[in-house]
Each structure stands twice: as structure tokens, then as C-alpha cells.
C-alpha positions in Angstrom: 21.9 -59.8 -37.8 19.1 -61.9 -36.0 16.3 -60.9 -35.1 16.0 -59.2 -32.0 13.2 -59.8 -29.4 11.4 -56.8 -27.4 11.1 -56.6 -23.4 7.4 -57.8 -23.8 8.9 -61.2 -25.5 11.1 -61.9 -22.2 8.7 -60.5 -19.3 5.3 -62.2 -19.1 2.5 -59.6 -19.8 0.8 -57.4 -16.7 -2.2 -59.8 -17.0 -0.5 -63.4 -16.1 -2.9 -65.1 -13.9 -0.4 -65.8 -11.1 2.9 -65.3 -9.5 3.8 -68.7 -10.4 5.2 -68.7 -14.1 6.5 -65.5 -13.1 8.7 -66.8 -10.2 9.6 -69.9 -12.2 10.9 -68.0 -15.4 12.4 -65.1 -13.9 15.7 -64.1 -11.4 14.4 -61.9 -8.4 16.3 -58.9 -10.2 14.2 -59.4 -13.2 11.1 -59.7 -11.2 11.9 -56.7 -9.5 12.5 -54.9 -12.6 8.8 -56.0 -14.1 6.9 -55.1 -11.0 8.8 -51.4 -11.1 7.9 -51.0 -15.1 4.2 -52.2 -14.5 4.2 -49.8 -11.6 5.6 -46.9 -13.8 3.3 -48.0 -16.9 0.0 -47.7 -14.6 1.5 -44.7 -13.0 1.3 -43.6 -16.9 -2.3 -43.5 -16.7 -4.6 -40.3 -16.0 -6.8 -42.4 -13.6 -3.7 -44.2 -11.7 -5.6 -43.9 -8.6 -4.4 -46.9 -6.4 -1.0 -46.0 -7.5 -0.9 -42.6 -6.7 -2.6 -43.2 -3.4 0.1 -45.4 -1.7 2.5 -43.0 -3.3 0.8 -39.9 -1.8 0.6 -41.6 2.2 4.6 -42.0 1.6 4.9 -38.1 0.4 2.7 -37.3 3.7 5.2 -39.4 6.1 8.5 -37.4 3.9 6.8 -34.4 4.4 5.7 -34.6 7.7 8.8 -35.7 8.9 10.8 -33.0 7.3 8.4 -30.5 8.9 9.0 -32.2 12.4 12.7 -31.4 11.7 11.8 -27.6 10.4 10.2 -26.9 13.6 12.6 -28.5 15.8 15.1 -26.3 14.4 13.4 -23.4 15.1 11.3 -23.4 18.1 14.5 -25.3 20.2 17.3 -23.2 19.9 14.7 -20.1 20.8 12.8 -21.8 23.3 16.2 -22.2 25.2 17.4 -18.9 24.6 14.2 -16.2 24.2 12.5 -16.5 28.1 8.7 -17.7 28.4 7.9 -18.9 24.7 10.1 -19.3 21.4 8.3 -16.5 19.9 8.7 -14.0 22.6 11.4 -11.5 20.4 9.5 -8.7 22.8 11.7 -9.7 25.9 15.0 -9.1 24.3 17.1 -6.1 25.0 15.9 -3.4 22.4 19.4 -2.6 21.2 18.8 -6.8 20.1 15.5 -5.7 18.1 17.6 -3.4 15.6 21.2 -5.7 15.6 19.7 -9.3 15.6 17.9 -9.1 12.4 19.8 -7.1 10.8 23.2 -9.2 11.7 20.9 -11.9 10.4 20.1 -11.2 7.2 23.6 -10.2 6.4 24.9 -13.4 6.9 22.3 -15.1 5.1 22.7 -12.9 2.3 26.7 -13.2 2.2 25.9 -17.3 2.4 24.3 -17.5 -0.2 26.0 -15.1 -2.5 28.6 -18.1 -3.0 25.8 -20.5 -4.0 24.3 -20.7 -7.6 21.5 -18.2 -7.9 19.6 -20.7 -9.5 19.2 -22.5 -6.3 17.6 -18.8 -5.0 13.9 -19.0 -5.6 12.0 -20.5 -2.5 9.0 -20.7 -0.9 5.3 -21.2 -2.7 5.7 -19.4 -5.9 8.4 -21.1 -6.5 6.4 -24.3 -6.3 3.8 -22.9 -8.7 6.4 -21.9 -10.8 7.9 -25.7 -11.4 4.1 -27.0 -11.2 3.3 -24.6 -14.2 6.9 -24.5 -16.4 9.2 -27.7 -14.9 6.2 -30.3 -15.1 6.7 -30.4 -11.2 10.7 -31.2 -11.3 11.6 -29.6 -8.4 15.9 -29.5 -7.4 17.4 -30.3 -4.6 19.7 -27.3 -4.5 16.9 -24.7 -3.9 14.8 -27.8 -0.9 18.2 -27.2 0.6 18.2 -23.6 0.8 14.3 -23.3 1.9 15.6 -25.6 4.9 18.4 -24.0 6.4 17.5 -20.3 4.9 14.1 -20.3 6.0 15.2 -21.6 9.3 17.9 -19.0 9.8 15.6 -16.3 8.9 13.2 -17.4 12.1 16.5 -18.0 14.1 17.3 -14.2 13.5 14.1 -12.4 13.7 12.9 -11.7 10.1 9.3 -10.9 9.6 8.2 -14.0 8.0 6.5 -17.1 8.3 6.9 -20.8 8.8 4.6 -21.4 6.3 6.0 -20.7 2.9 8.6 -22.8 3.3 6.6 -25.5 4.6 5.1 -25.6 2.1 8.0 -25.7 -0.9 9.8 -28.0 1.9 6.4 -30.3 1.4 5.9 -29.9 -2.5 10.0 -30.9 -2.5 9.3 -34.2 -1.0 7.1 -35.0 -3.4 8.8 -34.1 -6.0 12.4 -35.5 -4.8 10.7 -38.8 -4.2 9.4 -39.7 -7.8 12.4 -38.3 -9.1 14.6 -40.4 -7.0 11.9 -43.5 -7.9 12.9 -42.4 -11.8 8.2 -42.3 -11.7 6.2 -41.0 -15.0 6.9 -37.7 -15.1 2.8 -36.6 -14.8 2.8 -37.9 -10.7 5.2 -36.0 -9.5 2.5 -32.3 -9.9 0.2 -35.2 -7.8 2.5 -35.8 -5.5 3.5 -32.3 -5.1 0.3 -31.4 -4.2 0.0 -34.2 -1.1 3.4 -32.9 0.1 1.9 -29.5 0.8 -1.2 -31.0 1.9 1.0 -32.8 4.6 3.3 -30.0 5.4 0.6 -27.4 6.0 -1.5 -30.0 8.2 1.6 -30.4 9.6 2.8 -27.4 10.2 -0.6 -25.7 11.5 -2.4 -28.9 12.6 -5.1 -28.2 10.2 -5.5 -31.1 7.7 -8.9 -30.0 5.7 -6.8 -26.6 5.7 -3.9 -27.9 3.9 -6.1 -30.1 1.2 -8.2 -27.0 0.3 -4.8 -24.9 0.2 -3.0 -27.1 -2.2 -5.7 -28.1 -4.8 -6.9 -24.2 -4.7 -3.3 -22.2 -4.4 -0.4 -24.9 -5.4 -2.1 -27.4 -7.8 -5.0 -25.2 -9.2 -7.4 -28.0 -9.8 -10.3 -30.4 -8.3 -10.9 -33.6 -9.3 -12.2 -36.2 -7.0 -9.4 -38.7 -7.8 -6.7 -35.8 -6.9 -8.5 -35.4 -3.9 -8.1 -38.7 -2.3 -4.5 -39.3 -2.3 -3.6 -35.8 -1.0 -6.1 -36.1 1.7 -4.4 -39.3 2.7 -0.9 -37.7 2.6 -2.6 -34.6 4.6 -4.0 -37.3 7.6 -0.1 -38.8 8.0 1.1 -35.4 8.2 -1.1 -34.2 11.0 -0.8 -37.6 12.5 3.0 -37.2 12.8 2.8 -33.9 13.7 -0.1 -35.0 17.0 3.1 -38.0 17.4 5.8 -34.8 18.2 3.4 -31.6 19.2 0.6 -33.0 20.5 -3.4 -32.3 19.0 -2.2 -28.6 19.8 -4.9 -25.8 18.9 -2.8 -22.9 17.2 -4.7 -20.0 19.2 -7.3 -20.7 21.9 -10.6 -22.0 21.3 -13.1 -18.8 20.2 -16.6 -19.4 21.2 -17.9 -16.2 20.3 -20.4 -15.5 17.5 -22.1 -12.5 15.8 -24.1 -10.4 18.5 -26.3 -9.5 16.2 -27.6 -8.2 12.8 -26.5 -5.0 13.7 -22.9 -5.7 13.4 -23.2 -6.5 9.5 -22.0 -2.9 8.9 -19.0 -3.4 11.2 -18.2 -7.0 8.9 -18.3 -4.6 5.9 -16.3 -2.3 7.0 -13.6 -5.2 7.9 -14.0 -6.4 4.4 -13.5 -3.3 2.6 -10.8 -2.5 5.4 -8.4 -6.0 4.6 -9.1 -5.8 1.1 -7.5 -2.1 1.5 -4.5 -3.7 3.3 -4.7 -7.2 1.2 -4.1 -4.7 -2.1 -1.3 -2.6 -0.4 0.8 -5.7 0.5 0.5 -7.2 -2.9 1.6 -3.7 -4.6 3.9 -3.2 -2.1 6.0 -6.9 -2.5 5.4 -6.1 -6.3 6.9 -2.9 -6.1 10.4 -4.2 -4.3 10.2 -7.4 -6.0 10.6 -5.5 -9.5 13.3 -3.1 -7.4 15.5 -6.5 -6.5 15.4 -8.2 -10.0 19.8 -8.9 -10.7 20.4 -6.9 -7.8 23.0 -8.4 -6.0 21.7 -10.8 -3.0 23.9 -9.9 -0.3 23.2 -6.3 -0.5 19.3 -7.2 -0.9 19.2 -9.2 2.1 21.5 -6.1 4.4 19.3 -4.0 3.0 15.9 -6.0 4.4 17.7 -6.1 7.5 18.2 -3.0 8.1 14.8 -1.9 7.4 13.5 -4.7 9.9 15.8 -3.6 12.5 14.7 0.1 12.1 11.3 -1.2 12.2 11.2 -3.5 15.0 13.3 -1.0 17.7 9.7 0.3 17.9 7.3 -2.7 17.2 9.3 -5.5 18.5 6.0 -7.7 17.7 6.8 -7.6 14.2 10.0 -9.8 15.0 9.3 -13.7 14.4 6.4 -15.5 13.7 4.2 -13.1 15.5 1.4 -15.4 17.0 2.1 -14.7 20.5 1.3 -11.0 19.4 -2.1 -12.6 17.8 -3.1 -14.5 21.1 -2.6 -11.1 23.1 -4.8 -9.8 19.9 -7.3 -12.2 20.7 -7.8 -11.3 24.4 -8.4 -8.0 23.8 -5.0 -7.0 25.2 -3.8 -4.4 22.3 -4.9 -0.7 22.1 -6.1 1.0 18.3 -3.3 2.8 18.2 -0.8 0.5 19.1 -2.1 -2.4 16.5 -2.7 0.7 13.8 1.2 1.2 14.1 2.4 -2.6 14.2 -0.1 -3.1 10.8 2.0 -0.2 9.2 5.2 -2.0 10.2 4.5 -5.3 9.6 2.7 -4.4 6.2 6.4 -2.4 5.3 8.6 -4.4 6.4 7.7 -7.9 5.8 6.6 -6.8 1.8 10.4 -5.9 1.8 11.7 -8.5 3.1 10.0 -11.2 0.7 10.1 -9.4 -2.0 14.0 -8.9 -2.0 13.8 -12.4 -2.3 13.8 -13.4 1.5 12.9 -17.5 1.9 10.5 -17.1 4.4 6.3 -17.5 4.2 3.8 -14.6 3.4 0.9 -16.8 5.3 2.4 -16.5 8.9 2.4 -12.6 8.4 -1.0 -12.1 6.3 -2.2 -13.9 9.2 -0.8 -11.4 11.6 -2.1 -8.4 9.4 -5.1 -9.3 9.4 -5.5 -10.3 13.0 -4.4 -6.7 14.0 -6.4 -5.4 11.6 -9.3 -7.2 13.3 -8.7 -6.5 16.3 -8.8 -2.7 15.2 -12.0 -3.0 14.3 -12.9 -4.8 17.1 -12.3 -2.0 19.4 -14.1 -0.1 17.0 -16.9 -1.9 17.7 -16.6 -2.0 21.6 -16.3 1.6 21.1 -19.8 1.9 19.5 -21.7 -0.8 21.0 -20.2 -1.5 24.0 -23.1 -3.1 25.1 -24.1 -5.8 22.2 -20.8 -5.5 20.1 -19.4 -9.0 20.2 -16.0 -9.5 21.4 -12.8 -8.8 19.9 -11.4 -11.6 19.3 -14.2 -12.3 17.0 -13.3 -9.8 14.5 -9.6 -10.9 14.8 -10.1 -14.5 13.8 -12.6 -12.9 10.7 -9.3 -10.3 9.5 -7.1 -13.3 9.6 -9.3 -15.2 7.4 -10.4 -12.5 5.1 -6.7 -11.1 4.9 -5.1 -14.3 3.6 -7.8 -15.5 1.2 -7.7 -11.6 -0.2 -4.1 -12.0 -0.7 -3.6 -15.1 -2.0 -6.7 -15.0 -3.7 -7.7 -18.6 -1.6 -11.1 -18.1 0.0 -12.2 -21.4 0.2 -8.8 -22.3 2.0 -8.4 -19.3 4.2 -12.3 -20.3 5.7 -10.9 -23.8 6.1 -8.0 -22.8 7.9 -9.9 -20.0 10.2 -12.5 -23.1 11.3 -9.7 -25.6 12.3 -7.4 -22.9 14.1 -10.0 -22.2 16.0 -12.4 -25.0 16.3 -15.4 -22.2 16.1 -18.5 -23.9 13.6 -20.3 -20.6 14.6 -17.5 -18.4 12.6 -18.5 -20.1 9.4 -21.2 -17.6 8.2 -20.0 -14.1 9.2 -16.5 -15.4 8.0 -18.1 -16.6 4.5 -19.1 -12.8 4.3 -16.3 -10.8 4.9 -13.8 -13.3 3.1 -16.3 -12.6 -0.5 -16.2 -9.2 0.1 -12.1 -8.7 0.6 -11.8 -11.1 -2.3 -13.7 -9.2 -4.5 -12.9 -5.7 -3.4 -9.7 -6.7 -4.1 -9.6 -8.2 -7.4 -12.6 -5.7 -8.3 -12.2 -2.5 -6.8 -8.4 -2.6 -6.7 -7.6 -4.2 -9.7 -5.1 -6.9 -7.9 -4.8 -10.7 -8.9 -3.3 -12.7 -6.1 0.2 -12.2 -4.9 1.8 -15.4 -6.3 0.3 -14.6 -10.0 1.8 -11.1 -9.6 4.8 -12.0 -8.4 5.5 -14.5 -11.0 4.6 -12.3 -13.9 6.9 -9.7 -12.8 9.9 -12.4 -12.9 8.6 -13.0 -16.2 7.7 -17.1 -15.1 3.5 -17.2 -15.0 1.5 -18.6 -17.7 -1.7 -20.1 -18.1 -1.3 -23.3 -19.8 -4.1 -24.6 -22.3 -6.4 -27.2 -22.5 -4.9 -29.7 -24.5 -1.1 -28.9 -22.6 -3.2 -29.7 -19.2 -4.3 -33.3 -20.3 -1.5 -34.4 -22.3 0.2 -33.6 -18.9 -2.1 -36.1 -16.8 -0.5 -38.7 -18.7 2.7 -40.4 -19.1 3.9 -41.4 -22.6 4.1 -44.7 -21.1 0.4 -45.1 -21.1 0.1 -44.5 -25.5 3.3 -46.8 -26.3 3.4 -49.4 -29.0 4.9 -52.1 -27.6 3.9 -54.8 -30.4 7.6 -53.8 -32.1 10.5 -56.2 -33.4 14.2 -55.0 -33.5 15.9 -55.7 -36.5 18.7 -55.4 -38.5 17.9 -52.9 -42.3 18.7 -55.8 -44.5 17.2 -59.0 -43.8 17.0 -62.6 -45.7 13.2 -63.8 -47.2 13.4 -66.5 -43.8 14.3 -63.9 -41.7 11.2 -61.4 -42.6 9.0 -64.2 -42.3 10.3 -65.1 -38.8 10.0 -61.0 -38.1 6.3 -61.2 -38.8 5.4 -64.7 -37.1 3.7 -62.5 -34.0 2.2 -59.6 -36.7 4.6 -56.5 -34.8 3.2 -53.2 -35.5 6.6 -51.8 -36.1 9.7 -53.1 -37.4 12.6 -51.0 -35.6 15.8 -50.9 -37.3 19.4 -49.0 -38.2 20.5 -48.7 -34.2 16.4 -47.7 -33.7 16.7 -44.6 -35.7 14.1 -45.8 -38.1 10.4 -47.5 -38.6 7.9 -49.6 -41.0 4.7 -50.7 -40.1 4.7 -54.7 -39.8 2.1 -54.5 -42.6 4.0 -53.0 -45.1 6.8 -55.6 -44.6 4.1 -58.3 -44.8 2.4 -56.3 -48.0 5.8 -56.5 -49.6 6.8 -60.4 -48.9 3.1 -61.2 -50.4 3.5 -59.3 -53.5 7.1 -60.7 -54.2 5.9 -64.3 -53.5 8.5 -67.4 -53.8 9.6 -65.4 -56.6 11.5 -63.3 -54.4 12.7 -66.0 -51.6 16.5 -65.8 -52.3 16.6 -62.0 -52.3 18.1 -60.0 -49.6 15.4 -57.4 -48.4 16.9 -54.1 -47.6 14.1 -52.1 -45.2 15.1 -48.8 -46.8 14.1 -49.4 -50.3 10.7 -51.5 -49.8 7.6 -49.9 -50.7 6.7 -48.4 -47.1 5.8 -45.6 -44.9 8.9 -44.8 -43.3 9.9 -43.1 -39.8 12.5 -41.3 -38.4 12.8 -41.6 -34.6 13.9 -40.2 -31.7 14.7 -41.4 -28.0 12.5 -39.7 -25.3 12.6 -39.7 -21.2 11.0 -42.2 -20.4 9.4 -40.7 -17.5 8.3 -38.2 -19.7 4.5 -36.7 -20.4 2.3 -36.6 -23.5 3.3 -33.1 -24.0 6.6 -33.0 -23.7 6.9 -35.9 -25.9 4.8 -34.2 -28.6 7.1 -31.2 -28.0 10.6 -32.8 -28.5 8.6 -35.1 -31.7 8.0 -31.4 -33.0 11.2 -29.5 -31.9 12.9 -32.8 -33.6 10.7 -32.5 -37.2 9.7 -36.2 -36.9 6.9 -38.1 -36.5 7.4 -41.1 -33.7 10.1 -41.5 -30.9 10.7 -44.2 -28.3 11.4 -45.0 -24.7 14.0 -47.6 -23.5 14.2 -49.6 -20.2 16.8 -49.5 -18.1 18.4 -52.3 -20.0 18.7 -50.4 -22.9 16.0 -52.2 -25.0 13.5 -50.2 -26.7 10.2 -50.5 -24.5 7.7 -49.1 -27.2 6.6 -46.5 -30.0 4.6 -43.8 -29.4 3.2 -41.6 -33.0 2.8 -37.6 -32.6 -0.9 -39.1 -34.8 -1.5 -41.3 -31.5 -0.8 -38.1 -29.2 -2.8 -36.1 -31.3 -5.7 -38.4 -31.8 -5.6 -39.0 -27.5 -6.5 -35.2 -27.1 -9.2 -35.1 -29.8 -10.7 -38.4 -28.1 
């Protein structure tokens, strides 16, 4: 057998000087083929920066486009049919109230009892549950049903949000788009994270918002090179969403600051108030997320109809999105008692829902909670200071914050997102406050971690990964191959092993690539055998030599889960192919190892 030559021998290396030689020795095919390996080799790399930025302004035009589409979905069909706004469920007959949702969810929940219940989980935990377990390999099957689920949920009624499954609709076009471009598998948690960075700028029109909100909720990290690409992919989400929408402010500009010292007991109160609410909520989706686990989904689903129905015969405002209930909120238009009962129904109702396993969003509603609850304390306030209490839609815009950063446990994202709904620099410091203190009150006082991490430990699927599993991930086994290797057949003439070792290969690759030698060894053995030995057959499993078994890995794959399948398999090197079929390098678990320690 002759000696076979490796893909480095037939593509000229990454660092030819110019396109010339290239475009002279190779077909446009094979051109093609080298720029896509040198893009998926640097993509390899921790500090692929470049790469991963032009990759992360394409996530943020997917995303935002597939948000445009979400929207349109939603706010068409009810702009034509509910009167005034596509939010206003209040107008409807109140017979429509109990029947529309309930109706609803029945027929979501008998749709998707004929589809895999793999393809169930939705909306952000979800996301952080690929990010932590699936190396961010998200499937299509479960995009699919967070598009046309979570838009037949807002369709009919159910007290959710927008949101959540903007959100796993973003981190899905991410995901699906290195998958589809067969990249390393370390960008696609990158590329996750600028899809919901896009989708949230593009679904609230707050683009700082939806950077903070991924790196601090989805992605759980900061680095300044993670940064960059995600807030690219966050400006072309919000820049196709100004294209549809317009620059549209969510809920109308808030001028209004703190009157005054004296209000710092009414801010603490508010604090201690939403942390109150943020820890009921997350017991109370906890508590029906545990009663749902193999229940069947069709009688889940009737059953979170029926108790939004009930519910919203009396509060209609829970129905929807809610944020026409916030802007009436925000005037000052809702009585104590009245936004006392909607909190207990929203609260109820929508922890139901999504923890039956609903695919709707959590923010939308936490929003609304703690906007009511705001504006409870707001007439609180009026009620004791009528005079120098400041006004209520101050305290509304501070619940809303403090209420989603306590429940998520995201207060640096919840600030964000309070500053550019409103457009309000004068919030920052009174919002700073009460945010800490429902944060802590309800991690502290309450003993509740945030609602995703809860939710995912009771469906058995959260884990904190360790250092060394966090690294190895940042890089694609790609980056650590050995590609200084010769193919060749086990048994080889004196001429032939002399030819084999004319470029010095590190590894000789042989028996249909199940086994290795170092180049040296081979080299080691020819010297000591000298002409005495030149009419001998060599056969490369009885040399004198350190000898590998090896195993084929994805070639997309990570560090880690290369050194777990070199483990799993009791061997000690693997190798990737190209698309050809040739074998494109070596990697050692020694190299892994040695990587992690440097």
C-alpha cells in the first residue's frame, strides 16, 4: 500500500502569502472547502474574536427577523379582531374572558399531545438547560413549537409573555445556524448568547437590556471578547426591529424622580414587598411544576385553562400581555384594591400556567406584577404624603424592575431594562436600591434561588459545571490537533519507511486509522536496524514503539467532550476527518490534559 498523504500535503497551509498559488493549484470547490476548514479551525480557538463577530451580526439579523415574524403573528390577527389595541382582552364579552382561554389551551394541549414530548421544553430554561448539558445544540423540533405554541398562547389569552419565547426563538437561531454551518461545536453557546441579545432588543427595543440579560441570565459569564459580538448581534436586532415598529418607547416616557429623602421608607417597603411576591411566584411555579412532572400534556394544558378562564371572568387584565393594564398603571388610573386583586390573580394563575409546562414568557408577567405591585405602593404613598409623595408611576416603573431582577435573580439586567423602557437617567439610583434589597430579601430572607435554577433542579437538568469542563468547552478540538501525521499501510518496505519519514510526521496512522506510532519511534527503529535491515518488511505492530489505539470524534466537537468519549472509549488519542473522509489530525487526551494545566 503507498503511502498516503494528509489534507495539509494537498491544501497550502493557512499562512500562504497570497491568493495566487492558491487559485493556481486548486478547483473553486477545493478552495471553498480550505477557506471553510480555516474558518472552522480559527473558530476552534478560545480568542476567535473576528470570527465570532461576523458570525454573531448574522445571528442578530436571524434573530431579529424571526422576532419580526413572532410579533406579526401576534399583534395582527388581534389588532384586527380585539377593538382599540391588540392587547385590549378587557373589551371582549366576559362570557369570552372564561371560554377564550380555556378553548385555547385545550387545543394547544391536544396539538401537541401527538408531537414527541421531547420537542416540549420551551422557553429560557430550556435554553440554559442546552447551554449547561447539550454544549448549546439546540433542536429544531422544540424552535418549532416555541413559534407557533407561544404564539397561540397570546392568540388565545394565556397569561404569559412574549418574552420567553423570544428569547429561546433568539438562542435557536444561533444555535440552528452553526449547526446548519456544521461550526466548532464551542460557538454555538457564543452564538446563542447574541441571538437572545438580538431577540430581546428586538422584541422590547432595549438593546443594552438584552446584552446585560444574556451574559447575566442565558450565558452566565463576562468576558470582554463575549461582549463584543453579542452587542453587535443586539444593534441589528433593534435596528430591524426600528425598520418594522419604529424607535417605539414600550411605556411612556417617566420623568419623575424621588421627592425626597423621606420616601426611602416607602422604597423599603417596596423592596421587602416584591421580594414577598418575587418568592411566592417562584414557590408557587415550583410547586405545580413538581405537580405536572409525566402528567399528561393535554390534561395539563385544560387544566391551566380552566384556571385562567376562572381567573380572568373577574380580572380580565390578566388576559394577554398585560401592558396596556401597566400604562393605565402608570397614569395613576388603578385603585389599591383593584391592583391588590389582579396581583393575586396574575401571581395564581400565570405560576400555573408556566409551570404546567405552558411555552410562554415569565418576563412579560413579572413585569406586570411588579408594576401593580408598584403602583400599590404608590397610592400608599399618595395616601400619606399627598403633598411631597412623588407620583405613581414612579413606584410602578421601580416594582417592575425590582420584581424581575428578584425573580430571575438578574439585577444588573432588570436596571438595564427599567432605564431603556423608560428613557428615565433619574430612576437609576432609587431603582439601584430597591432592586439590592428584593434580590437579597429574596435569596436571604426567603431562601429562594432564581426561578430558572429552581425550575431546572426540580426536572432534575441543572448543574454547575467545573472549571476545567468550562475552558475545555471555549475550545474546539480543532484548535489542539496534530496535523503533522502520515497514513499508512501496518506493513511497509525499508524504501517505503524512509519515504514515510522524509517530512519528520509526528504520527504514523495505520490499520484503516485505528492505530498510532510516533514518527520517532519509526525513525529510532530504521537507525538501529541500519542497511542491515534494508530488504526486510517492517510490520508497525511489532516495532519497538509506543502504540495507540484510536478513535474517530465529531469534528465539531469541544475539548471536553473529546476527552470524555477518549475516556468513555479507554484510549488515549482520537481523530477528526474532513468532509472528504481524510483524517485531518490527532489530538492526545496528554495534549487535553496538559492545555487545562497551562
Amino acid at each position: 500500500m503507498p503511502v498516503a498523504d494528509t489534507p495539509n500535503d494537498n491544501i497550502p497551509p493557512i499562512s500562504t502569502s497570497s491568493a495566487a498559488p492558491i487559485a493556481g493549484k486548486l478547483s473553486l470547490a477545493q478552495r471553498l472547502e480550505y477557506w471553510r476548514e480555516t474558518f472552522r479551525d480559527r473558530l476552534a480557538d478560545v480568542d476567535s474574536l473576528p470570527q465570532l463577530t461576523l458570525l454573531g451580526l448574522l445571528t442578530g439579523i436571524l434573530a431579529g427577523l424571526i422576532i419580526i415574524a413572532f410579533r406579526l403573528l401576534i399583534e395582527v390577527p388581534l389588532g384586527y379582531w380585539l377593538p382599540d389595541s391588540f392587547e385590549n382582552f378587557e373589551a371582549l364579552d366576559p362570557s369570552l374572558h372564561f371560554y377564550l382561554p380555556l378553548i385555547g389551551a385545550c387545543l394547544i394541549g391536544i396539538v401537541l399531545q401527538f408531537i414527541d414530548k421531547r420537542h416540549h421544553s420551551t422557553g429560557v430554561g430550556h435554553v440554559i438547560d442546552r447551554l449547561q448539558n447539550h454544549q448549546g445544540r439546540m433542536p429544531v423540533g422544540n424552535f418549532a413549537v416555541q413559534f407557533f405554541g407561544g404564539a397561540a398562547c397570546l392568540l388565545t389569552g394565556q397569561s404569559v409573555g412574549r418574552e420567553g419565547p423570544a428569547v429561546h426563538m433568539g438562542a435557536g437561531a444561533g444555535s440552528l445556524l452553526g449547526q446548519w454551518m456544521k461550526l466548532p461545536t464551542n460557538s454555538l453557546r457564543p452564538l446563542a448568547g447574541c441571538g437572545v441579545a438580538a431577540a430581546i432588543a428586538a422584541c422590547f427595543n432595549t438593546p443594552m437590556a438584552g446584552v446585560i440579560f444574556a451574559m447575566e441570565v442565558v450565558v452566565m459569564e463576562y468576558s470582554i471578547a463575549g461582549f463584543i459580538p453579542v452587542i453587535l448581534a443586539a444593534v441589528a436586532g433593534t435596528t430591524l426591529s426600528h425598520l418594522v415598529f419604529g424607535n417605539v418607547i414600550n411605556f411612556a416616557p417617566l420623568t419623575a424622580e424621588m421627592g425626597g429623602l423621606l420616601e426611602m421608607p416607602l422604597i423599603l417597603l417596596a423592596g421587602f414587598f416584591i421580594a414577598l411576591l418575587a418568592a411566592l411566584y417562584i414557590r408557587s411555579q415550583a410547586f405545580w411544576c413538581r405537580i405536572a412532572l409525566n402528567r399528561p400534556i393535554a390534561l395539563r394544558f385544560a387544566f391551566a385553562g380552566l384556571v385562567t378562564g376562572c381567573a380572568a371572568y373577574y380580572f380580565p387584565q390578566i388576559l394577554g400581555i398585560g401592558y396596556d393594564t401597566i400604562e393605565r398603571t402608570l397614569a395613576g388610573q388603578q385603585g389599591f384594591w383593584l391592583l391588590l386583586g389582579i396581583i393575586i390573580a396574575k401571581l395564581f394563575v400565570t405560576s400555573a400556567v408556566l409551570g404546567v409546562g405552558m411555552p410562554g414568557g415569565v418576563i412579560g408577567p413579572l413585569l406586570f406584577l411588579g408594576a401593580c405591585a408598584g403602583g400599590a405602593i404608590g397610592v400608599l404613598a399618595h395616601n400619606l404624603m399627598p403633598a411631597s409623595a412623588s407620583p405613581i408611576g414612579f413606584y410602578v416603573v421601580l416594582g417592575m424592575g425590582a420584581m424581575m431582577g428578584a425573580t430571575l435573580n438578574a439585577p444588573l439586567a432588570s436596571m438595564m431594562a427599567i432605564i431603556e423602557l423608560t428613557y428615565n437617567p433619574g430612576i437609576i439610583f432609587p431603582s439601584m436600591l430597591v432592586v439590592i434589597i428584593a434580590c437579597l430579601t429574596t435569596r436571604w430572607a426567603f431562601r429562594c434561588n432564581g426561578l430558572f435554577e429552581t425550575l431546572l433542579k426540580i426536572q432534575g437538568k441543572f448543574r454547575t459545571p467545573e472549571i476545567a469542563e468550562q475552558l475545555l468547552n471555549k475550545t474546539g478540538t480543532r484548535q489542539l490537533l496534530d496535523r503533522h501525521i502520515k497514513i499508512c499501510a501496518r506493513t511497509l518496505s525499508y524504501a517505503e519507511a524512509n519515504t514515510l519519514l522524509a517530512n519528520r510526521p509526528h504520527w504514523l496512522v495505520f490499520d484503516d486509522n485505528k492505530h498510532i506510532i510516533p514518527g520517532q519511534d519509526l525513525a529510532a527503529f530504521l537507525a538501529q536496524q541500519g542497511e542491515a535491515g534494508a530488504s526486510d518488511t517492517i510490520n508497525l505492530l511489532e516495532i519497538p514503539a509506543r502504540r495507540l489505539d484510536i478513535i474517530p470524534l465529531a469534528d465539531d466537537s469541544t475539548l471536553f467532550e473529546a476527552l470524555q468519549a477518549l475516556e468513555a472509549a479507554k484510549v488515549e488519542a482520537g481523530y477528526i476527518t474532513t468532509s472528504q473522509a481524510q483524517v485531518a489530525g490527532i489530538i492526545t487526551r496528554d495534549k487535553i490534559n496538559n492545555y487545562y494545566r497551562i
